[in-house]
C-alpha positions in Angstrom: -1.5 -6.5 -12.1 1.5 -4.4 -13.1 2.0 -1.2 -10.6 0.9 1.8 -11.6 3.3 5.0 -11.9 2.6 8.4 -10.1 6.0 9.5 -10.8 7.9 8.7 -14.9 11.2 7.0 -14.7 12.6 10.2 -15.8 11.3 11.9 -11.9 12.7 8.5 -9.9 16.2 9.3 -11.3 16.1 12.9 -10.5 15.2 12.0 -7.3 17.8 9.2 -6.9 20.5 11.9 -8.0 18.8 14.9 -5.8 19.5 12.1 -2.4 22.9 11.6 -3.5 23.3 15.3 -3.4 22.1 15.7 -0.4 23.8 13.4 1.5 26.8 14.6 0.2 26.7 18.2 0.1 24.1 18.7 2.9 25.0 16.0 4.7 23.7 14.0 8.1 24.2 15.6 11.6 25.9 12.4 13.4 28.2 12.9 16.7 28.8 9.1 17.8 32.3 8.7 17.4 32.8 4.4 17.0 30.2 4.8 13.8 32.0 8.5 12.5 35.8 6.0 12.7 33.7 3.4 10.7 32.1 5.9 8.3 35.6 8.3 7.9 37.0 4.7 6.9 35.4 3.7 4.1 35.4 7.5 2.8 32.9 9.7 4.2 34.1 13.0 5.4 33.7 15.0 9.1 33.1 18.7 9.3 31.2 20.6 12.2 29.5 17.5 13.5 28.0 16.7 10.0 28.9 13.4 8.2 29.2 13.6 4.1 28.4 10.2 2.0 30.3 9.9 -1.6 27.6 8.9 -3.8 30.2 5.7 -4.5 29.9 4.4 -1.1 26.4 4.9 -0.9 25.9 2.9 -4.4 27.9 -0.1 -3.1 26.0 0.0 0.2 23.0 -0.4 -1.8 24.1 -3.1 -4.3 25.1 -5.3 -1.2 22.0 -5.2 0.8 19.8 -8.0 1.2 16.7 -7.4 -0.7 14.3 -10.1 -0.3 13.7 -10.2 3.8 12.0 -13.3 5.1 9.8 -13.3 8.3 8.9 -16.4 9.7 6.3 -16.9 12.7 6.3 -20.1 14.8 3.1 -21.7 13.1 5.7 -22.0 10.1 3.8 -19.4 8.3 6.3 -17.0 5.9 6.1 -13.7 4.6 8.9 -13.4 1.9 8.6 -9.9 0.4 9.5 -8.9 -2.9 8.0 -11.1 -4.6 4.9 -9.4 -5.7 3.0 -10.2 -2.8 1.0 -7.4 -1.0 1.5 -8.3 2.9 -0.5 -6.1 5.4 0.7 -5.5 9.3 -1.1 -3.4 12.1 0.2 -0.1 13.6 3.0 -0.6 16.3 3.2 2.0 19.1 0.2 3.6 19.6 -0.2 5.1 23.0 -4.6 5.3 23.2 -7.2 3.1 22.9 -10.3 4.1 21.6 -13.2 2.4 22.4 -15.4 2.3 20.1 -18.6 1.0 22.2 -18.6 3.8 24.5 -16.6 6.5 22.1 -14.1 7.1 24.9 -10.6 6.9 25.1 -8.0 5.4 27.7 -3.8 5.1 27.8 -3.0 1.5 26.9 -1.7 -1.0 29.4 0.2 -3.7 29.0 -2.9 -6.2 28.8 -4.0 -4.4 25.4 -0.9 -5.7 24.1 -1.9 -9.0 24.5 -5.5 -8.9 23.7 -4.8 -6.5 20.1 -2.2 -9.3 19.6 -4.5 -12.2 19.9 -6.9 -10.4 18.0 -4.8 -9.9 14.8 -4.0 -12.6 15.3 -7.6 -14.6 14.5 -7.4 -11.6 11.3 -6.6 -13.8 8.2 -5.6 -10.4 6.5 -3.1 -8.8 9.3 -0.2 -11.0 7.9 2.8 -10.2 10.1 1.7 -8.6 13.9 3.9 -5.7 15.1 3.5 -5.3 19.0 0.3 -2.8 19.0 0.4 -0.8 22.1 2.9 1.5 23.9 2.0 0.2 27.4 2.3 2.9 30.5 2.0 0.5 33.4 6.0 -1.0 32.2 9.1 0.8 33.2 9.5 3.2 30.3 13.3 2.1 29.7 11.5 -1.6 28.9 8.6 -0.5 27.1 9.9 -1.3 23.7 10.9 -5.1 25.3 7.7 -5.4 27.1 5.7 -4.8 23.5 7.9 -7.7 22.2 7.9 -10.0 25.5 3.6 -9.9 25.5 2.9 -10.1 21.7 5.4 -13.4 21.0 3.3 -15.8 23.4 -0.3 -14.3 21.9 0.4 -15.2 18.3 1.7 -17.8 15.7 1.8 -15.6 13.2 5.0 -13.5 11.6 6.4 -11.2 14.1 8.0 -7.3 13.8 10.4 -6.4 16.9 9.0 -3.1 18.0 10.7 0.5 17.3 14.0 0.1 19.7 16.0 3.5 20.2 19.0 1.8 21.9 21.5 -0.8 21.7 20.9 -2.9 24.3 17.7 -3.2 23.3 18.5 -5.3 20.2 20.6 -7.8 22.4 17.1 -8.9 24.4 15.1 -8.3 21.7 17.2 -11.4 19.3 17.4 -13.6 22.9 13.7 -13.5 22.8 12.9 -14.0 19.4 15.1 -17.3 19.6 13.2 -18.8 22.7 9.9 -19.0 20.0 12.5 -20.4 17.3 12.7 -17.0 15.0 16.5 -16.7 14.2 18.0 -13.2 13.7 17.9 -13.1 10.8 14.1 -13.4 10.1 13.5 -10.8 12.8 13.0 -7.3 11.6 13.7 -4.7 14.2 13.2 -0.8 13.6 14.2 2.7 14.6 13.6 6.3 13.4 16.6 8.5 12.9 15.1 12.2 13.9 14.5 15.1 11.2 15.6 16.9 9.7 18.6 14.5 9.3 19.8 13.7 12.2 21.3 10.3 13.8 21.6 10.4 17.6 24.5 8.6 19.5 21.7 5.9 21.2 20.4 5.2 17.2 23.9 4.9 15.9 24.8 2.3 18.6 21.6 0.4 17.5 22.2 0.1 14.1 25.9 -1.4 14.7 23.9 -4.0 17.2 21.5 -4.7 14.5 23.7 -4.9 12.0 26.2 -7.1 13.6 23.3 -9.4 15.3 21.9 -9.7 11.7 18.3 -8.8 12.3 16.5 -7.5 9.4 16.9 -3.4 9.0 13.4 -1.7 8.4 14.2 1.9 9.5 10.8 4.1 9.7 12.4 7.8 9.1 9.3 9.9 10.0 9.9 13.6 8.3 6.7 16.3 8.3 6.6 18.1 4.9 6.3 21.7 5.7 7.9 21.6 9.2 10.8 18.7 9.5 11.1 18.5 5.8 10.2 20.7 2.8 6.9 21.1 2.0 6.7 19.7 -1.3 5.9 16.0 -1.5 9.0 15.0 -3.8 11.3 17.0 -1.7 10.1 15.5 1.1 10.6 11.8 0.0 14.1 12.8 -1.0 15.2 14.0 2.4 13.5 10.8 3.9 15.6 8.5 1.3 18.7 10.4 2.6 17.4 9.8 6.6 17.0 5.9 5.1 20.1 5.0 3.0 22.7 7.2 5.4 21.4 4.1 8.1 22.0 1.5 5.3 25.7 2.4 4.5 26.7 2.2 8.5 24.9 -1.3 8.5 26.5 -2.3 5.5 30.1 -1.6 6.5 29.7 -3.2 9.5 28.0 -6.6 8.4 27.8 -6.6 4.5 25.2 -8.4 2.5 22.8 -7.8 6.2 19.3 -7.5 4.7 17.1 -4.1 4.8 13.7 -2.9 4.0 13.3 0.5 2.5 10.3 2.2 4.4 9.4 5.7 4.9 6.7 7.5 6.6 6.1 10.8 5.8 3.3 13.1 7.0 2.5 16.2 5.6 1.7 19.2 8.3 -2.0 20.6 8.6 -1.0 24.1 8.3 -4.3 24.9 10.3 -3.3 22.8 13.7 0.3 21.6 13.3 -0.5 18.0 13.0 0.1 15.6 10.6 -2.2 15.7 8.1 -4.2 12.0 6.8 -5.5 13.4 2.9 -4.6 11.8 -0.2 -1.3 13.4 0.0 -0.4 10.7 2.1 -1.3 7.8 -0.2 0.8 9.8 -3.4 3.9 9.7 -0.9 3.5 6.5 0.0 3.5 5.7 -3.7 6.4 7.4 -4.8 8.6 6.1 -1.8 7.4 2.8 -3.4 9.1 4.0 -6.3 11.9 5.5 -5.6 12.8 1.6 -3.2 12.0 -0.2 -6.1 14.3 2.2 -8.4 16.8 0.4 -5.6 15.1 -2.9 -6.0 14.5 -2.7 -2.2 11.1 -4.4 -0.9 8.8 -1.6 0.5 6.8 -0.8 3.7 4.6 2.0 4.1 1.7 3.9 5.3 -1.7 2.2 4.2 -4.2 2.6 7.0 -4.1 6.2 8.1 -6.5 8.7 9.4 -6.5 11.6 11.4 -10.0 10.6 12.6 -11.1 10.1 16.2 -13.9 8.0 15.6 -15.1 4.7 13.3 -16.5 7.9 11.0 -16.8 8.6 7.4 -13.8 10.4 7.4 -11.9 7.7 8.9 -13.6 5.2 5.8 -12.5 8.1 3.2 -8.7 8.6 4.6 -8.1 5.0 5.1 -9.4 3.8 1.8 -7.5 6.3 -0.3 -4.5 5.7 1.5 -4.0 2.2 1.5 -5.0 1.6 -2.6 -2.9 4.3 -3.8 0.2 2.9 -2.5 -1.1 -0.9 -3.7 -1.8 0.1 -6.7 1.8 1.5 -6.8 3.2 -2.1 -6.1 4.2 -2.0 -2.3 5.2 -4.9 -0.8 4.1 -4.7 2.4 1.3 -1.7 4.4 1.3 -0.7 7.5 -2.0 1.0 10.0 -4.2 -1.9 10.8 -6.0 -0.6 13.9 -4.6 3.0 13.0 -6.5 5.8 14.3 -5.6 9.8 15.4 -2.3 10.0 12.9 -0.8 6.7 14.8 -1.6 7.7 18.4 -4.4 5.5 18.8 -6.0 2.5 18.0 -9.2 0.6 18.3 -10.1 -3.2 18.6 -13.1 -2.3 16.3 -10.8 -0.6 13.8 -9.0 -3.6 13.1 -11.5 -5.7 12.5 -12.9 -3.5 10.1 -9.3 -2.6 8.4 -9.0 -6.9 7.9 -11.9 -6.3 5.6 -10.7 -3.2 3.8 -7.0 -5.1 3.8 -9.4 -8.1 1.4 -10.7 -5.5 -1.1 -7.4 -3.8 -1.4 -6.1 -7.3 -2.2 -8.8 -8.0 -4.9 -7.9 -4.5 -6.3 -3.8 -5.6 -6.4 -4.8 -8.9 -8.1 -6.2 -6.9 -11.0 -8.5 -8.5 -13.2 -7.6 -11.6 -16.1 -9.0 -11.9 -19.6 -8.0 -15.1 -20.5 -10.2 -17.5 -22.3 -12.0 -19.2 -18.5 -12.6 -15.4 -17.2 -14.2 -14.4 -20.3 -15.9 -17.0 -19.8 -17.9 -17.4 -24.0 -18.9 -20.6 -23.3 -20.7 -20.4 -20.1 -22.7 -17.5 -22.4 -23.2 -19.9 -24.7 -24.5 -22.5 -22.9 -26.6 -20.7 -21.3 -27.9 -18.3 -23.7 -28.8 -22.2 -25.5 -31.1 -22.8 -22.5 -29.5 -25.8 -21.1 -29.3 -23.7 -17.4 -28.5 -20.0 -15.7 -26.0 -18.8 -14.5 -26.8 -19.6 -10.7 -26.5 -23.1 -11.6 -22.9 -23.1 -13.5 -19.8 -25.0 -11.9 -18.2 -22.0 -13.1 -20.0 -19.7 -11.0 -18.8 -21.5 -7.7 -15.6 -22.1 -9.1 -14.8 -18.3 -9.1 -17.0 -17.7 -6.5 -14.7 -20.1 -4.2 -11.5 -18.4 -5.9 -12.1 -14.7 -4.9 -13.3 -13.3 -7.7 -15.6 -10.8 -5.1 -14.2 -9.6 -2.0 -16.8 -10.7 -0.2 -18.0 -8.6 3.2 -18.7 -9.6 6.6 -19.4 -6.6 8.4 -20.8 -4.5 5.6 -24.6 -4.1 4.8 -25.6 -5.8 1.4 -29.4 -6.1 2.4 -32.3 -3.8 1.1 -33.5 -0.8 2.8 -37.2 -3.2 3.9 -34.4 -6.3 5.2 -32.2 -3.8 7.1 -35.5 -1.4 8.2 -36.8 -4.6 9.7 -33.9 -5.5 12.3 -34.3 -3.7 15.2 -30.9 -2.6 16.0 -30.3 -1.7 12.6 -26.7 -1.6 12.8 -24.0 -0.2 11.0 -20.6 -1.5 9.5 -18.9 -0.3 12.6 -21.5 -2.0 15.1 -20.7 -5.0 13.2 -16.9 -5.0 13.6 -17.3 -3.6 17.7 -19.8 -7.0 18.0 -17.2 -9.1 16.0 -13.6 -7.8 17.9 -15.8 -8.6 21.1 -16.4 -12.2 20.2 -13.2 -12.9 19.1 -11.3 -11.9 22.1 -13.7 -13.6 24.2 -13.5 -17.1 21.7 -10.0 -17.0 19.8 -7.4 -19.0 21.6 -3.7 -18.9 20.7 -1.6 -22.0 21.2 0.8 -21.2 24.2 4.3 -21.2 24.6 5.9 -24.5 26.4 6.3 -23.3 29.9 10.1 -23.2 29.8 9.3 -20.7 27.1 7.4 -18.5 29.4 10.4 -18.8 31.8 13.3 -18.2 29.6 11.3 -14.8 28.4 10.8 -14.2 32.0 14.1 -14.6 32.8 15.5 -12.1 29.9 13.1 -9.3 31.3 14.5 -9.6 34.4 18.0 -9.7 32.5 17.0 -6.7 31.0 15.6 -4.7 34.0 18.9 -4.9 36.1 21.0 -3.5 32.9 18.6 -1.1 31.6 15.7 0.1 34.0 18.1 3.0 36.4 17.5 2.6 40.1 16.2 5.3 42.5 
């Protein structure tokens, strides 16, 4: 179905020429001096540790971007975006795990990066898998590579490189992602500049390693309207656009034609706590940074699944819904929150069980419905208002049946109040999704990596650890 506009194409422009202001009259704080020699090259000007983009360079930066990323995972499955496809993918980072059987929370460890990875795995609507957990048993300087290291063996599916903040970072990162046969090019690594526009020496490096290594950009700047960022929604997405595209020129110059996802994730402060704030507000930004990267013809990754919520509760249903079919609706190529709970600071094993579900009706709503002459299906009326049969006992009905026409539920209760009275555990959606994460992680096997695999990843951690981890 065609997207639907929040914003008229009259708004998109005036915020395409408000981020070309902005990065050249306000400009980007930026201090790492082999990136300021590469941007003061091609044009951009220096003044009290700010960095000022002509809207020229920033125009050509854009027109020689790969658009149309491709992420492979080592079953062969691909995710090409920007192609009209909606693709889902879980959280990545989340330091908590909520456990929804007992309604407690723990820090993650390194083993609930493999088990959320296998489970997402057996999830036939978590396309690509982003490593889920920020693990707090690792070396902190190798958390980022440890994320990577224990999802790739767990999955066959499409893999996201977790959020890197340093160079060196991307090096084992690409080594890695070539022992399971993913070239550089069809990984997609990510980093947040800081706001309110501001690239740090470490995040400049990285995006010259990216660039030059030829990994797919998605950079995740992460503004808070009213505190980082104004607190207007539009003005918001316009500084973010600046935090994105001042990323894109630098990889640009140094590997031109490298290919980039626009993304953004803004959150909007609660006034009342100083958090970031999970309402519908969240959803409309989504769907105007959807706009504004297509203005660019970008593909675009967003927020879908978010929540403040602590628990599998009716506000967490409410948030989450809203927030994933707004920005659908608005044509975004890919959404991200599977498994999101807390504003992204935890996650639950239930949760994304239940957000694979809620990922299959947001699909059915993208897909729209058709009027053409089978869906409206005269004859099948016909016939049967003749008498020859009913409805139950049409071809057609299992055809379309078969073909999705209902997003048909698993976990959700479609029995009468007598049926459901009856059971004795009378369970809820959220039992049902605790039950079925629990089966699946004690059932779903993962082919394994050839042990020569296991050895070569083994060996670039320990690469890793002498260059990176500092000794006492």
């Amino acid at each position: 179905m065609p997207p639907l506009k929040f914003l008229s194409d009259e708004d998109i422009k005036a915020m395409h020429e408000a981020t070309l202001r902005v990065l050249q009259e306000a400009g980007v704080f930026w201090t790492h001096k082999p990136s300021l020699e590469i941007l003061q090259g091609a044009g951009c000007t220096v003044k009290d540790n700010r960095v000022f983009f002509p809207p020229n360079l920033v125009m050509e930066s854009i027109a020689k971007a790969n658009k149309r990323p491709v992420i492979r995972g080592r079953n062969g499955q691909v995710n090409e975006l920007g192609g009209g496809d909606l693709y889902f993918h879980n959280l990545g980072g989340a330091r908590d795990v909520f456990d929804a059987r007992t309604g407690t929370r723990r820090i993650a460890t390194d083993q609930d990066v493999i088990n959320s990875t296998r489970l997402l795995d057996a999830l036939p609507n978590a396309h690509t898998i982003t490593p889920f957990f920020t693990p707090q048993d690792v070396p902190g300087e190798l958390m980022s590579l440890y994320m990577f290291r224990h999802c790739l063996p767990h999955t066959t599916k499409p893999v996201q490189g977790p959020g890197i903040q340093f160079a060196e970072e991307v090096k084992y990162a690409v080594e890695m992602a070539r022992v399971v046969g993913i070239p550089a090019s069809e990984l997609t690594l990510s980093l947040s500049p800081v706001s309110p526009l501001t690239v740090h020496d470490h995040a400049a490096a990285a995006v010259i390693e990216m660039a030059k290594a030829g990994v797919v950009s998605s950079n995740l700047p992460c503004p808070t309207g009213g505190a980082t960022s104004p607190m207007t929604i539009t003005g918001s997405i316009v500084q973010q656009s600046a935090e994105t595209l001042c990323l894109l020129v630098l990889a640009q110059l140094v590997n031109p034609g490298c290919t980039f996802v626009y993304c953004g994730r803004l959150g909007m402060l609660e006034p009342r706590t100083g958090l970031i704030w999970g309402g519908v507000e969240l959803g409309l930004s989504s769907a105007a940074t959807v706009q504004l990267g297509h203005y660019y013809g970008f593909s675009v990754n967003v927020y879908g699944f978010s929540t403040n919520a602590h628990t599998l509760d009716a506000q967490n249903a409410f948030e989450r819904s809203l927030n994933a079919a707004i920005p659908a609706l608005a044509g975004a190529d890919e959404l991200s929150g599977i498994g999101e709970m807390e504003a992204g600071v935890m996650g639950s094993f239930a949760q994304m069980v239940l957000d694979n579900e809620l990922a299959g009706s947001v699909l059915r709503l993208h897909r729209g419905l058709s009027a053409d002459a089978e869906h409206l299906a005269v004859d099948i009326i016909l016939d049967v208002m003749n008498g020859t049969r009913n409805f139950l006992g049409q071809k057609h009905t299992m055809k379309h049946l078969r073909a999705g026409e209902l997003a048909l539920t698993k976990l959700a209760e479609r029995n009468s109040w007598d049926t459901w009275e009856e059971k004795l555990e009378r369970k809820q959606m959220a039992d049902h999704a605790i039950d079925e994460a629990e089966r699946i992680l004690r059932e779903h096997e993962v082919p394994p990596l050839e042990p020569q695999q296991e050895k070569e990843l083994d060996r670039i951690m320990a690469a890793a650890e002498t260059e990176m981890v500092k000794k006492k």
